[in-house]
C-alpha positions in Angstrom: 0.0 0.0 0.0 1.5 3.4 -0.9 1.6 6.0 1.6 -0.6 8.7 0.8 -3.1 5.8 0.7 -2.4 5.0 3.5 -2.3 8.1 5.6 -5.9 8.7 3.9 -7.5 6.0 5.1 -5.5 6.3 8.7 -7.3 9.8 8.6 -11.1 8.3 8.0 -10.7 5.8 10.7 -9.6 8.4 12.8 -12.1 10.9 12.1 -14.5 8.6 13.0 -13.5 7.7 15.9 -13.6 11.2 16.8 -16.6 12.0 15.4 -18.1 9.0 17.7 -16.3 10.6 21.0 -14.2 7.8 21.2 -10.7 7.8 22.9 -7.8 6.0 21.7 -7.9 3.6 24.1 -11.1 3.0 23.9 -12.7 0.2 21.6 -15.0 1.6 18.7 -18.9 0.8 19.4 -20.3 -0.8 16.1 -23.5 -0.5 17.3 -23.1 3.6 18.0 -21.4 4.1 14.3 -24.6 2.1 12.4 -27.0 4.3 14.5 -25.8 7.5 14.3 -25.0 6.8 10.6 -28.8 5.3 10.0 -27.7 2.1 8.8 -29.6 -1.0 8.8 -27.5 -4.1 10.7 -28.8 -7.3 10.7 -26.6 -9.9 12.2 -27.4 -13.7 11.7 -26.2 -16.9 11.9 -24.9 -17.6 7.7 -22.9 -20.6 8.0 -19.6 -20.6 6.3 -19.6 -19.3 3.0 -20.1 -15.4 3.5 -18.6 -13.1 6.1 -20.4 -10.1 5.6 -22.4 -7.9 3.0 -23.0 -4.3 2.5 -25.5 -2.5 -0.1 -25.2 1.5 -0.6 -28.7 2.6 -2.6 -29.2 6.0 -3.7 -32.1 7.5 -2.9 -32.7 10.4 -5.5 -30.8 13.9 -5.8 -30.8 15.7 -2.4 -32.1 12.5 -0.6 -29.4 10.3 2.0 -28.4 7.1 0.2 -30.2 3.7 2.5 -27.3 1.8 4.0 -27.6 -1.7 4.6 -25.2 -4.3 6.5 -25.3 -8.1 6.8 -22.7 -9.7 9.4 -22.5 -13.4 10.0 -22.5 -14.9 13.6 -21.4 -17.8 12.8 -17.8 -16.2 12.7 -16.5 -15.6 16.0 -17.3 -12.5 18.0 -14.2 -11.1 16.9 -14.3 -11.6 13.0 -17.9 -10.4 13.4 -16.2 -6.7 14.7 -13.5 -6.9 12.1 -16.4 -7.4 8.9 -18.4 -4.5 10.6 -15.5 -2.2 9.9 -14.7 -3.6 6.8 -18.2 -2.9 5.4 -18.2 0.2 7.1 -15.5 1.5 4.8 -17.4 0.3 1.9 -20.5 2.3 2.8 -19.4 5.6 4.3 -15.4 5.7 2.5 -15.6 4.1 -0.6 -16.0 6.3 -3.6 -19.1 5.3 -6.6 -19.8 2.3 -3.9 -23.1 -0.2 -4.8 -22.3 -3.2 -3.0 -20.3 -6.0 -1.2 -20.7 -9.7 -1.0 -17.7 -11.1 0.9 -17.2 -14.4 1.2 -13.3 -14.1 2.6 -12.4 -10.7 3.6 -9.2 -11.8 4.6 -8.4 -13.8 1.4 -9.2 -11.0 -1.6 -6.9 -8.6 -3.2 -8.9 -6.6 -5.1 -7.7 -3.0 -4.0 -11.0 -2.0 -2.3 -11.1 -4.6 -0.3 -7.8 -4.5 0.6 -8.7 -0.9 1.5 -11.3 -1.8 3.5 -9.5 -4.1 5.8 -7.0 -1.9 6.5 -9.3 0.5 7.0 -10.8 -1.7 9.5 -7.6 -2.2 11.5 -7.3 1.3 11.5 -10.9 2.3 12.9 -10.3 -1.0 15.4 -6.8 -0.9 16.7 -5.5 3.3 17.0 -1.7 3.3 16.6 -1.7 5.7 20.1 -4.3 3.4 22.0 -2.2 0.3 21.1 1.3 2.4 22.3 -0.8 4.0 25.7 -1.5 -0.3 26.6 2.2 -1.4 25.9 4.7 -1.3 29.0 7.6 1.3 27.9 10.0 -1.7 28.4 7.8 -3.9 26.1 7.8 -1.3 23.3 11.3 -3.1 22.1 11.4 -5.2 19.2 10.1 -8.8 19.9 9.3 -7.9 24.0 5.7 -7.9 24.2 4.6 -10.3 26.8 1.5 -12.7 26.3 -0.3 -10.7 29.3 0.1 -7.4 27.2 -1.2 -9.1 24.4 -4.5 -10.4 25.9 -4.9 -7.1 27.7 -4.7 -5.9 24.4 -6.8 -7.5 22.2 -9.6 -7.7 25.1 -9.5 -3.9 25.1 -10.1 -3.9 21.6 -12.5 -6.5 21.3 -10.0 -7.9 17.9 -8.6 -11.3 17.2 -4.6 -11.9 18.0 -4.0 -12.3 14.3 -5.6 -8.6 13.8 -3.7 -7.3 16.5 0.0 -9.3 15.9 0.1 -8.0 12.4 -0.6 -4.3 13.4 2.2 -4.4 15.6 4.1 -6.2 12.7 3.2 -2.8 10.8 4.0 -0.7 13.8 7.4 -2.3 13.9 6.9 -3.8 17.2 7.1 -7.1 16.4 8.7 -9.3 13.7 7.1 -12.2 11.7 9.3 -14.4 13.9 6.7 -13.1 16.8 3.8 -13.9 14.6 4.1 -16.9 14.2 4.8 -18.1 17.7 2.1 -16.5 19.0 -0.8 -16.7 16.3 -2.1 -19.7 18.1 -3.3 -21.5 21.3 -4.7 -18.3 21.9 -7.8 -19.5 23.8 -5.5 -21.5 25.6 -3.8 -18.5 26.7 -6.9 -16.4 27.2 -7.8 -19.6 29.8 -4.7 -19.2 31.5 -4.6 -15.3 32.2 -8.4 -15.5 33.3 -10.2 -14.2 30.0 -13.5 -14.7 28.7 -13.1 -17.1 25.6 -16.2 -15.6 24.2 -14.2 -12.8 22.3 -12.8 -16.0 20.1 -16.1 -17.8 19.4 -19.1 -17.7 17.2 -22.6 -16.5 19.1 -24.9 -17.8 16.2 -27.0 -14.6 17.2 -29.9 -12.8 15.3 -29.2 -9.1 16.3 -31.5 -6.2 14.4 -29.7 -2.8 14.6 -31.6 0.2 13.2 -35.5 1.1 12.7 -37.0 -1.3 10.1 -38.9 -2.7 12.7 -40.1 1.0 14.4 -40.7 1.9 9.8 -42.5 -1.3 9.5 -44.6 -0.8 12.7 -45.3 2.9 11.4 -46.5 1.6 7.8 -49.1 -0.9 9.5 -50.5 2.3 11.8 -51.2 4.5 8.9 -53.0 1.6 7.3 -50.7 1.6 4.6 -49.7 -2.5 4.5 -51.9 -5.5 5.8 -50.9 -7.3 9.4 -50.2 -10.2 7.1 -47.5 -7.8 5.3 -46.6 -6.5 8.6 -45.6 -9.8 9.9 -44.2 -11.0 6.8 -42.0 -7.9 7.1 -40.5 -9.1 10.5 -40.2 -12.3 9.3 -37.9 -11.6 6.9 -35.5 -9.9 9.2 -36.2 -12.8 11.6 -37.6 -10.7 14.6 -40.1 -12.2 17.1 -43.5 -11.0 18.0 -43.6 -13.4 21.2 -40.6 -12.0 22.6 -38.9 -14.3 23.6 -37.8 -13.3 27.4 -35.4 -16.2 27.8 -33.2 -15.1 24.2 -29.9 -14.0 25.2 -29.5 -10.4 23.5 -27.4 -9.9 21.0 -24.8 -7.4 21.3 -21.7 -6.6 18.8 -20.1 -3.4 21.0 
């Protein structure tokens, strides 16, 4: 990636964050950025053959474009934050953008999606927040402890791979370090006390934004059937019976 590149897409992550009130040390809230940006999330269990999705539709001269977001749970929590950002750079960064169907986001390297994942470590993992968590005699090459690393990525709610390769990029670390420490992560996470749950899929069905609230509205004015009404929910899996013993779904 060239530099100028770079340094632009350092500088929408950034603004971002800011424009959320978030600190550098502080993880992004996916769930803050898709409502104060009025995009649709939907978050649903999708097996394996698609990470996320993201569709941009414009609306008409002078009218906001609809956003739309698809992230699969069956990835684990982590890779579920990481495909957020990726197809948040799609929707609000990406110039003449339509849509998105990413079945390896990791795996592609056509230049917006290249783009996009950078632009996702960027907007997850801050250069200064990771530098403010590192002990000053852990910020040699090669000296970061496992404890600093699982403090780390915790704080960031991001995989070890995500976070080992941005200190790769930072210079922190070599590929040397990589590799040793890329795996037996939960392991590790067991052995310092962690929650495993940041490593493992929730198979959740999560609705972020207001088609339900629109959908509810339509029905009022007597604009669509209770049949299309419920068909309507259906289709974004959301249950009238509320289901009081459903764990709720929650992304950060």
């Amino acid at each position: 990636m060239n530099s100028k590149n770079d340094i632009y897409l350092v500088n929408e992550a950034t603004q971002l964050r800011d424009e959320m009130g978030v600190r550098s040390t502080d993880p992004v809230s996916i769930h803050q950025i898709l409502k104060y940006k009025d995009i649709l999330g939907y978050f649903k269990p999708l097996g394996k053959d698609l990470s996320g999705m993201a569709i941009k539709v414009q609306a008409g001269e002078g009218r906001k474009p609809k956003y739309f977001m698809l992230v699969n749970t069956d990835d684990p929590y982590c890779k579920q934050r990481f495909t957020a950002a990726h197809e948040l750079y799609h929707l609000l960064v990406q110039k003449d953008f339509h849509y998105s169907y990413d079945k390896d986001i990791y795996g592609s390297k056509d230049k917006e999606e290249v783009n996009a994942n950078y632009f996702a470590t960027y907007l997850l993992l801050p250069e200064v927040g990771i530098r403010q968590m590192i002990p000053i005699d852990e910020q040699k090459k090669d000296k970061i402890t496992i404890a600093t690393l699982l403090k780390v990525e915790h704080n960031f709610r991001c995989s070890r791979l995500s976070l080992l390769y941005r200190l790769q990029y930072l210079g922190l670390v070599t590929e040397d370090f990589v590799d040793l420490h890329k795996n037996h992560v939960q392991a590790d996470a067991l052995e310092y006390g962690y929650d495993t749950s940041l490593y493992l899929p929730n198979h959740r069905y999560e609705l972020v934004g207001d088609y339900n609230i629109k959908a509810r509205e339509l029905y009022d004015k007597g604009m669509i059937s209770q049949a299309k009404y419920y068909s309507y929910l259906r289709d974004m899996d959301i249950n009238l019976m509320g289901d009081k013993d459903a764990e709720k779904g929650h992304i950060g």
